[in-house]
PyMOL Python script that loads the backbone (N, CA, C, O; Angstrom):
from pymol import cmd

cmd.read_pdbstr("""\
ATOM      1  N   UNK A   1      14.750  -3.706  -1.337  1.00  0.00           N
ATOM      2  CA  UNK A   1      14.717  -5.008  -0.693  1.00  0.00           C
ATOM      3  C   UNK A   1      15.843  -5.122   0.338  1.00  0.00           C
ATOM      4  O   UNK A   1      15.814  -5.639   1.455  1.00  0.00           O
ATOM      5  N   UNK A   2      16.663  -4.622  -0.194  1.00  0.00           N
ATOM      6  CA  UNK A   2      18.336  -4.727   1.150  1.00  0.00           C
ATOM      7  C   UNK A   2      17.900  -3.889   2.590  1.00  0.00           C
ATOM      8  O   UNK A   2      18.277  -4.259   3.702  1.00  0.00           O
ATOM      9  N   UNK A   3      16.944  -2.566   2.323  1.00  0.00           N
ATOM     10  CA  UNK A   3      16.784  -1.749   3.479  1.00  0.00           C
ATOM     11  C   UNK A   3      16.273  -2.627   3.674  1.00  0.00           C
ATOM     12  O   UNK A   3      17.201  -3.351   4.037  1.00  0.00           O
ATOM     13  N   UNK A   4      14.961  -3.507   3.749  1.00  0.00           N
ATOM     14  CA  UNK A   4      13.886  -4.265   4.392  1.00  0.00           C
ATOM     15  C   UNK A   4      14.135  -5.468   5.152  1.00  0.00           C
ATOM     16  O   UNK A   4      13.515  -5.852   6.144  1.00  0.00           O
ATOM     17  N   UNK A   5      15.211  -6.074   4.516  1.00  0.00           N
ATOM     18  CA  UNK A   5      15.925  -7.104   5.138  1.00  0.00           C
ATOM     19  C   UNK A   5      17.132  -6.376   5.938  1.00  0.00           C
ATOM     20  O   UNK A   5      17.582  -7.227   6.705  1.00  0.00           O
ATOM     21  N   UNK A   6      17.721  -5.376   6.059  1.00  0.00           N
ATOM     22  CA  UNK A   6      18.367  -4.626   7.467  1.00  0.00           C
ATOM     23  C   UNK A   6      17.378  -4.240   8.115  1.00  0.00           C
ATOM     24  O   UNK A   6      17.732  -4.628   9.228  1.00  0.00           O
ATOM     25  N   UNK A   7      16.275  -3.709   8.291  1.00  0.00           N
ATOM     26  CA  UNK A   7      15.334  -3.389   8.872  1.00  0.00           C
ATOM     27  C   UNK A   7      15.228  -4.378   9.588  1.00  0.00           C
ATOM     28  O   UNK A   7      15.296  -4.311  10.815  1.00  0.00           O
ATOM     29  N   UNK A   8      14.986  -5.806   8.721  1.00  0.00           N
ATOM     30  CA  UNK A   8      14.146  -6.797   9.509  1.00  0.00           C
ATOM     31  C   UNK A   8      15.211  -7.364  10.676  1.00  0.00           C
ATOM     32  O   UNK A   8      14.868  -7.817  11.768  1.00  0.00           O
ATOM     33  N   UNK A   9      16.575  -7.230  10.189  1.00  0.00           N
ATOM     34  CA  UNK A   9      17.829  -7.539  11.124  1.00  0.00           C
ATOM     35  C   UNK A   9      17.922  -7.065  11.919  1.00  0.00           C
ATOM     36  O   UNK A   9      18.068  -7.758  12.926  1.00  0.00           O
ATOM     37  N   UNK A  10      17.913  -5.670  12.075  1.00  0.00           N
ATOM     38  CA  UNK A  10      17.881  -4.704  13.286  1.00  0.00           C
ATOM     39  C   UNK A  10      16.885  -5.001  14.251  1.00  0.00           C
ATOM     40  O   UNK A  10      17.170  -5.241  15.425  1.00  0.00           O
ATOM     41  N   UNK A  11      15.722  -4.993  13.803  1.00  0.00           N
ATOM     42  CA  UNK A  11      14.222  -5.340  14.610  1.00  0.00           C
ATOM     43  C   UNK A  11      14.519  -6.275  15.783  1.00  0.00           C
ATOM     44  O   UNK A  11      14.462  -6.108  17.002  1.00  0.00           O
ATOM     45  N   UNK A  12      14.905  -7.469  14.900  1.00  0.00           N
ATOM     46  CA  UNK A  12      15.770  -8.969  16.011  1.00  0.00           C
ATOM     47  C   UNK A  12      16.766  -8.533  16.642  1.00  0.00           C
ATOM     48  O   UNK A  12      16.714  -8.752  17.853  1.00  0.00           O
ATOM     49  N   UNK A  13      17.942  -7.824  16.158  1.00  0.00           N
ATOM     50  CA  UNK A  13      18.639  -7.709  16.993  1.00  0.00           C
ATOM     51  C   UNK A  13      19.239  -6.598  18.412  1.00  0.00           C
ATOM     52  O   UNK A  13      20.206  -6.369  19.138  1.00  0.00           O
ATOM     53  N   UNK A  14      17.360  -6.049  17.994  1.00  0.00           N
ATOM     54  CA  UNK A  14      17.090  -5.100  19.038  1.00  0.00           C
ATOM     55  C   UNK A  14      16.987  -5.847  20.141  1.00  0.00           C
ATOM     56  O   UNK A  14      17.553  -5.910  21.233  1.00  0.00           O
ATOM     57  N   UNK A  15      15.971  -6.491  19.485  1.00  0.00           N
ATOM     58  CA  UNK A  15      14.750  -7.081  20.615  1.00  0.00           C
ATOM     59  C   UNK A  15      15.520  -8.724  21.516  1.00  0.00           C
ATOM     60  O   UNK A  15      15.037  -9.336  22.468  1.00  0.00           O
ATOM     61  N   UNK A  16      16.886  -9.032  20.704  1.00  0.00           N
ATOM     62  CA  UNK A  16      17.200 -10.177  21.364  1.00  0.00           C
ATOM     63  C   UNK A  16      18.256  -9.175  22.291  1.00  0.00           C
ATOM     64  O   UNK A  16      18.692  -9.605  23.359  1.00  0.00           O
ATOM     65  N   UNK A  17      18.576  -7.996  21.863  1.00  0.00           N
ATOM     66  CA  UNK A  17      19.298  -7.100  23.099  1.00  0.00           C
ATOM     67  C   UNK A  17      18.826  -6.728  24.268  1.00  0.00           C
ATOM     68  O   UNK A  17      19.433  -6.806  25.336  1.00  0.00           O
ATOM     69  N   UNK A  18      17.659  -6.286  24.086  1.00  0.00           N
ATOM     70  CA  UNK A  18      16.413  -5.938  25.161  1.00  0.00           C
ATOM     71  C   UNK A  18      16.679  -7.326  25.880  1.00  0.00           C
ATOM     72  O   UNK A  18      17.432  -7.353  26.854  1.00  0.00           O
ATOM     73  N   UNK A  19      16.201  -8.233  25.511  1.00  0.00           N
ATOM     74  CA  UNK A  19      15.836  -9.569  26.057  1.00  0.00           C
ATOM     75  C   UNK A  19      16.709  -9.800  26.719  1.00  0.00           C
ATOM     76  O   UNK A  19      16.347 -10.316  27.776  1.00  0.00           O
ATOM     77  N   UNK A  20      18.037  -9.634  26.598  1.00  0.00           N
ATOM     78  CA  UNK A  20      18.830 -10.016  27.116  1.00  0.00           C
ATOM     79  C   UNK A  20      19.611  -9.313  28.036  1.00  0.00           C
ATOM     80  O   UNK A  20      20.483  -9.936  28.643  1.00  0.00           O
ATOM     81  N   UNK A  21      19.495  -8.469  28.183  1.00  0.00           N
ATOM     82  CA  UNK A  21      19.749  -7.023  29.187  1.00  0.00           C
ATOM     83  C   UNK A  21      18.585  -6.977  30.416  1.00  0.00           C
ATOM     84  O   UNK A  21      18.712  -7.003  31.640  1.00  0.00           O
ATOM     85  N   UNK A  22      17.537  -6.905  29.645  1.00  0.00           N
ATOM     86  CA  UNK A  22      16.654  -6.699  30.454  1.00  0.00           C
ATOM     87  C   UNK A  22      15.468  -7.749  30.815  1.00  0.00           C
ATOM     88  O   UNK A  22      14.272  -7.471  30.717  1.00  0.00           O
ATOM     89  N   UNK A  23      15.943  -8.898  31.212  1.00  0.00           N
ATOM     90  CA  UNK A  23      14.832 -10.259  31.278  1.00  0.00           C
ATOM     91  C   UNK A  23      13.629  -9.974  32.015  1.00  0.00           C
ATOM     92  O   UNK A  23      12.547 -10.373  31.584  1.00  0.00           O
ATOM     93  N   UNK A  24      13.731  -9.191  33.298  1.00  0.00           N
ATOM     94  CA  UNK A  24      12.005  -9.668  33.688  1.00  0.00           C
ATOM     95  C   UNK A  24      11.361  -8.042  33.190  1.00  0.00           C
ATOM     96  O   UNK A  24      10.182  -7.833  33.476  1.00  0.00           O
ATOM     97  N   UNK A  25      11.985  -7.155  32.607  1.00  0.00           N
ATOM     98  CA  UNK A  25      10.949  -6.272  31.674  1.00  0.00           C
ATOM     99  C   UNK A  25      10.538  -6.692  30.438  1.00  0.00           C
ATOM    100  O   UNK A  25       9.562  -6.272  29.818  1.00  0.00           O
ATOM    101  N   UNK A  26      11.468  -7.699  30.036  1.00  0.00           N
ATOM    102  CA  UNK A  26      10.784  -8.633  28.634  1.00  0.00           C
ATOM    103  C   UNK A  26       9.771  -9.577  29.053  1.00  0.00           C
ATOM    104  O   UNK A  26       8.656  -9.745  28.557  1.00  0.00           O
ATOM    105  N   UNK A  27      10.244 -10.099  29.916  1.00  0.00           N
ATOM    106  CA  UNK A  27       8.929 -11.105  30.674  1.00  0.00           C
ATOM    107  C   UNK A  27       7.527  -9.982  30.871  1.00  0.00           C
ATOM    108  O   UNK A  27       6.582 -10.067  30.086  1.00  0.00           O
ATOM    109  N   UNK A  28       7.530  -9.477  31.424  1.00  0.00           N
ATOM    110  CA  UNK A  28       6.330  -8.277  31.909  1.00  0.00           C
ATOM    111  C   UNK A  28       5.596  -7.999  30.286  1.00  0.00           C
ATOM    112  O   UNK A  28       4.430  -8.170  29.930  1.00  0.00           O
ATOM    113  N   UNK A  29       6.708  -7.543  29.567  1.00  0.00           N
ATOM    114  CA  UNK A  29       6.206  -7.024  28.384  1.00  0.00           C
ATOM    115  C   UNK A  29       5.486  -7.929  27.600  1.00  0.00           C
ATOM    116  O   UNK A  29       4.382  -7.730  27.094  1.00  0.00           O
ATOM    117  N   UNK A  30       6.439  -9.322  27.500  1.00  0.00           N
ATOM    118  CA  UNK A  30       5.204 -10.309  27.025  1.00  0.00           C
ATOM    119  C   UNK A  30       3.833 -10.699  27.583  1.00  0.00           C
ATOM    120  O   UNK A  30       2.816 -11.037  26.976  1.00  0.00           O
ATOM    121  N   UNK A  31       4.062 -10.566  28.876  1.00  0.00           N
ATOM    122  CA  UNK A  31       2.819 -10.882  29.468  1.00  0.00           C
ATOM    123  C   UNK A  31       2.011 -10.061  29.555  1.00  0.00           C
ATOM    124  O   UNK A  31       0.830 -10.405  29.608  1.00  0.00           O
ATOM    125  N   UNK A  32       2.418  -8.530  29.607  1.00  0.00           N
ATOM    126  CA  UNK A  32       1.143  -7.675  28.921  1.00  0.00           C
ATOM    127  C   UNK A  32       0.667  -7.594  27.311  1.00  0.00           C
ATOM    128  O   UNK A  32      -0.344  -6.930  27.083  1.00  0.00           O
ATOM    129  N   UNK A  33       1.379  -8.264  26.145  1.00  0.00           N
ATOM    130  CA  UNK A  33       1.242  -8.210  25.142  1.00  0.00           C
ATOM    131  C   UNK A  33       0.123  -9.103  25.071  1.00  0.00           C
ATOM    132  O   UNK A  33      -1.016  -8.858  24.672  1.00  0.00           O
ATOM    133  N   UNK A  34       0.702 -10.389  25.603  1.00  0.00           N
ATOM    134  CA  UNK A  34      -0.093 -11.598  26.050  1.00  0.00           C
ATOM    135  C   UNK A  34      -1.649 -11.327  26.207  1.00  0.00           C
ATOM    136  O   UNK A  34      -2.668 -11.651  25.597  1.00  0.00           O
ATOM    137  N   UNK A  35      -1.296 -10.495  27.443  1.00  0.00           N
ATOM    138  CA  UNK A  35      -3.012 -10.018  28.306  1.00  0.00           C
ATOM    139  C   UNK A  35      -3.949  -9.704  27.013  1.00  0.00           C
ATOM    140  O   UNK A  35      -5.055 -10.109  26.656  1.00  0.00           O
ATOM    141  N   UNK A  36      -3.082  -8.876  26.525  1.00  0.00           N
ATOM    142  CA  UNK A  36      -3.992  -7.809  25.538  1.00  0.00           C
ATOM    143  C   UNK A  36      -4.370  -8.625  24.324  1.00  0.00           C
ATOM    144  O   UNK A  36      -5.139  -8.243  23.441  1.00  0.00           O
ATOM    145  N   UNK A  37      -3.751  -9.785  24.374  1.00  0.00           N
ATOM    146  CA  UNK A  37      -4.232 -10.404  22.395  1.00  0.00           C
ATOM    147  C   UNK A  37      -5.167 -10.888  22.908  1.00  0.00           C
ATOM    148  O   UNK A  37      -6.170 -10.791  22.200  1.00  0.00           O
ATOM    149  N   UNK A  38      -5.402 -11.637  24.315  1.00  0.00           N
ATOM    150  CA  UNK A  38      -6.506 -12.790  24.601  1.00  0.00           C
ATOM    151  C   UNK A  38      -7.332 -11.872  25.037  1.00  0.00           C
ATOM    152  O   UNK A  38      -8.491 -12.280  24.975  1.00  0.00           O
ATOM    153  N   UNK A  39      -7.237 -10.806  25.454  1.00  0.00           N
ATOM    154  CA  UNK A  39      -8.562  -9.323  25.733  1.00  0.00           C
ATOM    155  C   UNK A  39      -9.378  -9.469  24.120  1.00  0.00           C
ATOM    156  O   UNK A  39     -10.501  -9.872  23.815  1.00  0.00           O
ATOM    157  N   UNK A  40      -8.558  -9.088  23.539  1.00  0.00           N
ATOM    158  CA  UNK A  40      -8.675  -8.685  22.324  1.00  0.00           C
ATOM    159  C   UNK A  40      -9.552 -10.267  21.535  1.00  0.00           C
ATOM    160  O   UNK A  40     -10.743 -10.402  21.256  1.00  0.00           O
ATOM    161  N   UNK A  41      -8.618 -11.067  21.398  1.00  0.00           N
ATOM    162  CA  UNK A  41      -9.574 -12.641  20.904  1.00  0.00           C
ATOM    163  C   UNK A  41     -11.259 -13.077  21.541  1.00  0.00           C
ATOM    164  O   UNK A  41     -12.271 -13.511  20.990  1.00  0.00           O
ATOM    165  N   UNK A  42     -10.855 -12.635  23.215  1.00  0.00           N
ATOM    166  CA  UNK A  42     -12.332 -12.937  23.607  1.00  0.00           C
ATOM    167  C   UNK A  42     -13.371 -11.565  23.253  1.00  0.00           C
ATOM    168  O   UNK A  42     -14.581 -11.731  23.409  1.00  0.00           O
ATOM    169  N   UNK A  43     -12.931 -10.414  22.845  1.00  0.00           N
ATOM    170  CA  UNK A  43     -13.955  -9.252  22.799  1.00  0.00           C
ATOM    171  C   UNK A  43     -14.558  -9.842  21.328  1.00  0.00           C
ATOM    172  O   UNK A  43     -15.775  -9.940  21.174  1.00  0.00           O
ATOM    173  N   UNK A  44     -13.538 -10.254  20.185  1.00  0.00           N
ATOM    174  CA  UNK A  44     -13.955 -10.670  18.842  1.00  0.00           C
ATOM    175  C   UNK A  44     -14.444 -12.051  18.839  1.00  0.00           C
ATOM    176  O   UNK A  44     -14.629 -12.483  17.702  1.00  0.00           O
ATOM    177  N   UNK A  45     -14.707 -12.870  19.799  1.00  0.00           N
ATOM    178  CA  UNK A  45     -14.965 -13.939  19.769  1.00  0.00           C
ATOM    179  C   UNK A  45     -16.656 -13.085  20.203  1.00  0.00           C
ATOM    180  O   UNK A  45     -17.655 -13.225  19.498  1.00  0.00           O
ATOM    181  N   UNK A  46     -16.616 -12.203  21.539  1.00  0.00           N
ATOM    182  CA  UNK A  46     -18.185 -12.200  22.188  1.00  0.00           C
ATOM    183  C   UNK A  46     -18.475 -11.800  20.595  1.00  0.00           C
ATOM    184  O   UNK A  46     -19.317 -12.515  20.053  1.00  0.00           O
ATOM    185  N   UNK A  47     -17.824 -10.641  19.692  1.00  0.00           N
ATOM    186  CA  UNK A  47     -18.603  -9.956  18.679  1.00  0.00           C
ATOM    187  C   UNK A  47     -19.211 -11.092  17.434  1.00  0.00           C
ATOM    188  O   UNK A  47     -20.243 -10.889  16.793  1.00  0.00           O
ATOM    189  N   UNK A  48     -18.459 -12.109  17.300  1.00  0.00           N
ATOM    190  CA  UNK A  48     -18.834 -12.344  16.224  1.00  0.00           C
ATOM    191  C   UNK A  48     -19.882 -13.803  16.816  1.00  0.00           C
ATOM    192  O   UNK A  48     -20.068 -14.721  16.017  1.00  0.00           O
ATOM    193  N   UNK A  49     -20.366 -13.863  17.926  1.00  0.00           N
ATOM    194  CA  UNK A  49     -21.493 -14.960  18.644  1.00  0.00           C
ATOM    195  C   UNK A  49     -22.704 -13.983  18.650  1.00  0.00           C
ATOM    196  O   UNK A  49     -23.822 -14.496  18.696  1.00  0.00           O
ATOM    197  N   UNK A  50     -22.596 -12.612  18.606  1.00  0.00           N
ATOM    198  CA  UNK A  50     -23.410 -11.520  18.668  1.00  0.00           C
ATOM    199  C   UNK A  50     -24.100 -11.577  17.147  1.00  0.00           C
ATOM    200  O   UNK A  50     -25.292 -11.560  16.842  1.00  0.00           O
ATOM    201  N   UNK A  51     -23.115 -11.637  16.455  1.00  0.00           N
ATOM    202  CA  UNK A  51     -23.651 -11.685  15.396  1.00  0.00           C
ATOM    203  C   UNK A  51     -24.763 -12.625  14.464  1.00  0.00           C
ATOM    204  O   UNK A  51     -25.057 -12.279  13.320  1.00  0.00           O
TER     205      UNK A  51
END
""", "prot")
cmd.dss("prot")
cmd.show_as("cartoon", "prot")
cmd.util.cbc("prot")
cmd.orient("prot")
């Protein structure tokens, strides 16, 4: 349980490093993460109207 909760610490305090070093490649990155969930929501939305 202690690795998992350092794990989970590290994870954040990667990613608020990134963020903060590097703002418009975090911006980009969200907005391709972004792109891809609502790709992804409307392909499972056409699949399951198919159904």
């Amino acid at each position: 349980m202690f690795v998992r909760r350092c794990g989970f610490l590290a994870c954040w305090l990667v990613l608020a490093l990134y963020v903060l070093r590097h703002p418009l490649g975090a911006a980009d990155t969200v907005a391709a993460i972004g792109g891809g969930l609502a790709a992804l929501a409307d392909a499972l939305a056409a699949f399951a109207s198919a159904l």
